[in-house]
Structures are given as structure tokens and as C-alpha cells.
C-alpha positions as a LaTeX table, in Angstrom:
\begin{tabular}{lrrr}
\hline
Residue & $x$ (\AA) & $y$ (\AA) & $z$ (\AA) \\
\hline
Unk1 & 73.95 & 68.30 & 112.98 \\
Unk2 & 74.07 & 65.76 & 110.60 \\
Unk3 & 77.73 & 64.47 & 110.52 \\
Unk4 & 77.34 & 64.55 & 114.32 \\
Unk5 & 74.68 & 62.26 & 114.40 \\
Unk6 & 76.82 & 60.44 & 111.55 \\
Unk7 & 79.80 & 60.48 & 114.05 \\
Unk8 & 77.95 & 59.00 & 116.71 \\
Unk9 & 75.79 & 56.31 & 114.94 \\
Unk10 & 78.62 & 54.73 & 112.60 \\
Unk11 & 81.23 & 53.80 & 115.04 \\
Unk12 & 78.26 & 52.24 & 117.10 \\
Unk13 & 77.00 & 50.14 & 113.96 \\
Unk14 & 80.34 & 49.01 & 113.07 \\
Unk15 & 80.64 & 47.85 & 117.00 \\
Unk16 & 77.69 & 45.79 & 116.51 \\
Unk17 & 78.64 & 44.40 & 113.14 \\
Unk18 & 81.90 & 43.49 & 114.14 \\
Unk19 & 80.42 & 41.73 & 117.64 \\
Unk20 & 78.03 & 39.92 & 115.03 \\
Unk21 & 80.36 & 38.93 & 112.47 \\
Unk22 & 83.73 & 38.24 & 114.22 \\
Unk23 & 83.31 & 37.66 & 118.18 \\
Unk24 & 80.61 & 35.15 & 117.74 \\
Unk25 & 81.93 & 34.31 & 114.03 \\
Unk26 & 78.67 & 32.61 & 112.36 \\
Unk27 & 80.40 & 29.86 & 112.59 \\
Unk28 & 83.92 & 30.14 & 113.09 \\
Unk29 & 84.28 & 30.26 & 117.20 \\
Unk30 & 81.90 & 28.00 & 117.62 \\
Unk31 & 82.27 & 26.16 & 114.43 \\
Unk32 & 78.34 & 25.08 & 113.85 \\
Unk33 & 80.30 & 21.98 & 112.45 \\
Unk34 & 83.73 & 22.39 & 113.20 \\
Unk35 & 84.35 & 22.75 & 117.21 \\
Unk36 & 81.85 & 21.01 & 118.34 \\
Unk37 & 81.40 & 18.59 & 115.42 \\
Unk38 & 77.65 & 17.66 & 114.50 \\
Unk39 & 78.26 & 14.54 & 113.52 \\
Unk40 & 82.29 & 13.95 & 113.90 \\
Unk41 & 82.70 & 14.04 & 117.51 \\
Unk42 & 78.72 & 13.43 & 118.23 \\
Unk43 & 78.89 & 10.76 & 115.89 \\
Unk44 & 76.00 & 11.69 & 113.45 \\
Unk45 & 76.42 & 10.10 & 110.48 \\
Unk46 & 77.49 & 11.32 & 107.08 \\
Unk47 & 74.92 & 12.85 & 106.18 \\
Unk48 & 74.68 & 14.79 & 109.18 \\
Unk49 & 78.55 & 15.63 & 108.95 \\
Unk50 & 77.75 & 17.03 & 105.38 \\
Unk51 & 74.94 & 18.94 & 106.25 \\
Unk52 & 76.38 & 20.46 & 109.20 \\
Unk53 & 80.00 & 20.78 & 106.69 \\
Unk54 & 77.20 & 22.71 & 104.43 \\
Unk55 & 75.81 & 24.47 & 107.12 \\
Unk56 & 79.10 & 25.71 & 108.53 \\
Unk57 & 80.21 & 26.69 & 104.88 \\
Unk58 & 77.26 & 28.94 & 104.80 \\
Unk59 & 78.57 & 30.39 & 108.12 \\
Unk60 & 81.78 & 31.05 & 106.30 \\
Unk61 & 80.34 & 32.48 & 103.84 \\
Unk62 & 77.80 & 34.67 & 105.95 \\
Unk63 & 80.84 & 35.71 & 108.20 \\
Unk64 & 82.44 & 37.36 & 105.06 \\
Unk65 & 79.57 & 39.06 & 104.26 \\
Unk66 & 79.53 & 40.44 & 107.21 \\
Unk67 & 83.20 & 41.59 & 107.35 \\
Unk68 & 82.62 & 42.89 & 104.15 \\
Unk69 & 79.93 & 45.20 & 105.45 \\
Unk70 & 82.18 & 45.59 & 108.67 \\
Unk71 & 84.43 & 47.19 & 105.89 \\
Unk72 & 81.69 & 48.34 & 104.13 \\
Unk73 & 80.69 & 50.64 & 106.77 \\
Unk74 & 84.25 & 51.32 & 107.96 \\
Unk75 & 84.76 & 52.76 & 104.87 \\
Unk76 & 81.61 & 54.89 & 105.19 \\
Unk77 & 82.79 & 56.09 & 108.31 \\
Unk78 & 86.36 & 56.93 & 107.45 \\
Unk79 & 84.77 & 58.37 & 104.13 \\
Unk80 & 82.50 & 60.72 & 106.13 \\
Unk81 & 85.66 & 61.32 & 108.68 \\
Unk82 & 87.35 & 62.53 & 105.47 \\
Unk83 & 85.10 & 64.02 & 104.08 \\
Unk84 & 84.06 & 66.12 & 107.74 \\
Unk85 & 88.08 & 66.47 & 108.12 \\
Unk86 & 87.67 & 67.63 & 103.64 \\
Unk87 & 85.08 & 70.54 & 105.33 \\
Unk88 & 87.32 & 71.62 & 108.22 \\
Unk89 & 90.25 & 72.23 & 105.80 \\
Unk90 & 87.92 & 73.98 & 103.97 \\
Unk91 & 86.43 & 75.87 & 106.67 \\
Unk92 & 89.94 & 76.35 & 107.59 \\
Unk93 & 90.96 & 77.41 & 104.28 \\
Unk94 & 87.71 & 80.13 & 104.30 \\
Unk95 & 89.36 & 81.25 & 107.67 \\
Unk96 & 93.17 & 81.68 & 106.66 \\
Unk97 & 91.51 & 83.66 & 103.30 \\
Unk98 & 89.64 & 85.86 & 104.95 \\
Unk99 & 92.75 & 86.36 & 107.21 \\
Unk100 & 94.35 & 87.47 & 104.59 \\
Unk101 & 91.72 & 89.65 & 103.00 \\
Unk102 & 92.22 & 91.36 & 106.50 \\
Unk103 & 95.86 & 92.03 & 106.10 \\
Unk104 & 95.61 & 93.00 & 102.71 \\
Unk105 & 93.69 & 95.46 & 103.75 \\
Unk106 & 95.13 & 96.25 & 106.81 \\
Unk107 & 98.11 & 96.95 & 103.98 \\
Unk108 & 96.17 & 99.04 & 102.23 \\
Unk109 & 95.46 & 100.86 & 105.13 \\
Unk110 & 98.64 & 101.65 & 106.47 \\
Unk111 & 100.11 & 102.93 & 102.58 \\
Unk112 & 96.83 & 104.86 & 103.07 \\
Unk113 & 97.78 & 106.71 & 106.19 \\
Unk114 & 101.67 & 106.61 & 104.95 \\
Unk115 & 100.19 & 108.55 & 101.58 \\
Unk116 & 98.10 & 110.53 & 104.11 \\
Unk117 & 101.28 & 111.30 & 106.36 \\
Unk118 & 103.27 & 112.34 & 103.19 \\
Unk119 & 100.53 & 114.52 & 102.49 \\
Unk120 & 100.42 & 115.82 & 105.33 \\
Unk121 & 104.48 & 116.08 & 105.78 \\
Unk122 & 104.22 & 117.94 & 102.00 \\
Unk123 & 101.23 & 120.68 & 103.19 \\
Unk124 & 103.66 & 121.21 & 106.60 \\
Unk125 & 106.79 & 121.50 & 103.95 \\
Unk126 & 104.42 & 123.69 & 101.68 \\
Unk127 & 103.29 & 125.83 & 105.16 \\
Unk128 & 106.99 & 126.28 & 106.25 \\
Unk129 & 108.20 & 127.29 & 102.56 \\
Unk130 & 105.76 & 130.35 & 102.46 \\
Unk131 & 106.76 & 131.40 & 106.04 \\
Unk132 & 110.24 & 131.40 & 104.38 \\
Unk133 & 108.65 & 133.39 & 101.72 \\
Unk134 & 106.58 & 135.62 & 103.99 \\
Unk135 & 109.65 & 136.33 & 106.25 \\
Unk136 & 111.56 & 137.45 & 102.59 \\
Unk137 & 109.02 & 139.50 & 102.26 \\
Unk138 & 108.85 & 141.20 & 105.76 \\
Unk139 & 112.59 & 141.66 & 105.58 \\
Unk140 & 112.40 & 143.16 & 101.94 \\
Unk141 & 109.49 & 145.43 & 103.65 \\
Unk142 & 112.19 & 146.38 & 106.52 \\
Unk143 & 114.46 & 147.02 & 103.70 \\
Unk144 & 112.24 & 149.61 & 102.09 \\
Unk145 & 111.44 & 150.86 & 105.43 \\
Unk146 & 114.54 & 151.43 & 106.33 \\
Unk147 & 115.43 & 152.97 & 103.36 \\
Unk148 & 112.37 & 155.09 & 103.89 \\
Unk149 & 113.94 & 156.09 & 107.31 \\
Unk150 & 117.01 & 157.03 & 105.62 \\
Unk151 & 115.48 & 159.38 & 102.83 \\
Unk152 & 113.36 & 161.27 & 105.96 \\
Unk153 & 116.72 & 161.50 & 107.67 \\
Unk154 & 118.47 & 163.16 & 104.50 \\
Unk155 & 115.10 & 164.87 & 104.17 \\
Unk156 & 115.29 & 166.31 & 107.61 \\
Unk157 & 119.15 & 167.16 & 107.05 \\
Unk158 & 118.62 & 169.16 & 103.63 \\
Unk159 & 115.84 & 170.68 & 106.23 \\
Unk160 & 118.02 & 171.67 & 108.24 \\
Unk161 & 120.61 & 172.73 & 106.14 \\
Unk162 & 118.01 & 175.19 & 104.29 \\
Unk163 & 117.22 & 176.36 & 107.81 \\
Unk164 & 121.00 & 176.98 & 108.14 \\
Unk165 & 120.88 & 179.01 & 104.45 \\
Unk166 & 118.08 & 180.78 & 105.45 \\
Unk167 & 119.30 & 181.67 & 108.85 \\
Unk168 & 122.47 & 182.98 & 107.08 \\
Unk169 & 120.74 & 185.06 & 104.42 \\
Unk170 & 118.80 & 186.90 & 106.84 \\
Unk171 & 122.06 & 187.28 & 108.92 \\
Unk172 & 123.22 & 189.12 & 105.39 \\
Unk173 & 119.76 & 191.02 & 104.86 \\
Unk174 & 120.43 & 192.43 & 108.42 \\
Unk175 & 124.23 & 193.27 & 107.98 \\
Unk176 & 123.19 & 195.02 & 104.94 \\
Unk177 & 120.64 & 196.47 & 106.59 \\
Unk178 & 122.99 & 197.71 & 109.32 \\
Unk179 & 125.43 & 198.93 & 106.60 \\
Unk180 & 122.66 & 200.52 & 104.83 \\
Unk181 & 121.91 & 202.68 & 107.58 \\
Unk182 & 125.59 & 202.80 & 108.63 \\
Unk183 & 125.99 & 204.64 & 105.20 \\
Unk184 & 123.28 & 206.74 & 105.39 \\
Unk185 & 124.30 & 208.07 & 108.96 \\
Unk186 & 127.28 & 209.03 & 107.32 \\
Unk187 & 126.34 & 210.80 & 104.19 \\
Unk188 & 124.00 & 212.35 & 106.69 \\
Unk189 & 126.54 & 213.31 & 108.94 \\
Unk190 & 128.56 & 214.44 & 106.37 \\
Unk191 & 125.87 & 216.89 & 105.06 \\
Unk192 & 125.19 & 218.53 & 108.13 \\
Unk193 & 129.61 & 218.89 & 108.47 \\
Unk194 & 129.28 & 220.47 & 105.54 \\
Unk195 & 126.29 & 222.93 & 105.91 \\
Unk196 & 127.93 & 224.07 & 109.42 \\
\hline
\end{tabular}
């Protein structure tokens, strides 16, 4: 608030000092001595001449004073210009800074999801590895299974094959059987040949 009431009240001072001090000179334009004369031209005497010579050297010296504060306060203002452009560099500096506080950690975000996707890639690498080991192990269990399948199949054909055996040795138990009693019906036959 205060550099723009700064802004607006220096350039208007420096107007009036320079319509003060330069347009109507203190003695310079109009002379107060010189233009117009007092006492050349006019025709006042000497002493007049060097009073008004006096008087006009005072307006000299009063018009450099008041260039001097003309620059005076031009220097003010273009000090304060500077030193309001020294605070929007600054400002502007503050800005471009905290711009790139933002990116650095808008960085540091993105490695963070990039170490999160990695992680993530790694746990999905880890998850496929022990499907691979999981489908080892089903295919070792189909192994065993299958070798299980294969011992009930010999188991069934020794089974069998004792069935078989067993089937036989009865097939002997009854042809000895039958030649048992084959022999006996002849021994008894014989007997009764010889009793008749």
C-alpha cells in the first residue's frame, strides 16, 4: 500500500518541481534581469542593473537548487522503482523456488510410485514363481498318483492272477478228487469180480 501511494505521489512531486524550477526557471525564462532587463533596457541605473544582476544570480542559483531536488527526488523515485522492481524479483525468485520445491517433489513422487511399481512388479514376479512352484508340485502329486494307479493296477493283476492259481488248484483238488473215486470204483469193482 505503501509503494503505491509512493508510485503515485513521486512522479506528481517531481511534475511540480520540474514546472517550478525549469518551465518558469526562477529566473532564466523570464530572466528577473536578463530578458526583460531591470535597468538595461528600462534604463535603471547601475545600481539597479546590479541589484537586479544580484537578484537574477540568486535565481540561478535557486533554479539549481531546484534541479538538484528535481534530481533529488528523481532519484528517490527511480530508487523506490528499483527497489519495488528489487521486491518483484524477489517475489519472483520466492515463486520460481517454490516451483521448484514442487517438482522436486513431484520427483520424489514419481521414483516413489516407480519404487512402488517395482514392488509391486517383484510381489507379481514373487506370486507367479510359486504358481510355478505350486504347479511342480501338483504335477509331482500326479506323478505319485499315477504311480499309485499303476501299483493298484499290478495289485489288481497279481489279484487276478492268484484268482487264476486258485481257480487252477481247485481244478486239481477236483481231478484228484474224481481220480480218487475213479480208483476206488475200481478196486471196488475189482473186489466184487473177484468174490463172484
Amino acid at each position: 500500500m505503501n509503494k503505491a501511494i509512493l508510485l503515485i505521489v513521486l512522479p506528481c512531486i517531481v511534475a511540480i518541481a520540474s514546472v517550478y524550477g525549469q518551465q518558469y526557471g526562477y529566473g532564466q525564462q523570464y530572466g528577473y534581469g536578463q530578458q526583460l532587463g531591470y535597468g538595461q533596457q528600462m534604463g535603471y541605473g547601475q545600481r539597479n542593473v546590479a541589484q537586479y544582476a544580484a537578484y537574477a544570480a540568486n535565481s540561478q542559483q535557486a533554479v539549481k537548487q531546484a534541479k538538484l531536488f528535481n534530481y533529488l527526488l528523481g532519484g528517490l523515485y527511480f530508487l523506490n522503482l528499483f527497489n519495488f522492481t528489487g521486491n518483484r524479483i524477489a517475489a519472483f525468485n520466492s515463486y520460481r523456488d517454490a516451483i521448484d520445491f514442487h517438482c522436486y517433489a513431484f520427483n520424489f513422487h514419481h521414483e516413489a510410485f516407480d519404487f512402488k511399481h517395482d514392488a509391486y512388479n517383484f510381489r507379481h514376479d514373487a506370486f507367479d514363481f510359486h504358481l510355478e512352484v505350486f504347479d511342480f508340485h501338483r504335477d509331482v502329486i500326479d506323478l505319485h498318483l499315477d504311480a499309485f494307479d499303476f501299483h493298484l493296477d499290478a495289485f489288481d493283476f497279481h489279484h487276478d492272477a492268484f484268482g487264476f492259481n486258485r481257480d487252477a488248484v481247485g481244478f486239481q483238488h477236483d481231478a484228484f478228487d474224481f481220480l480218487r473215486e475213479a480208483k476206488v470204483s475200481c478196486i471196488v469193482s475189482g473186489c466184487f469180480e473177484r468174490v463172484s
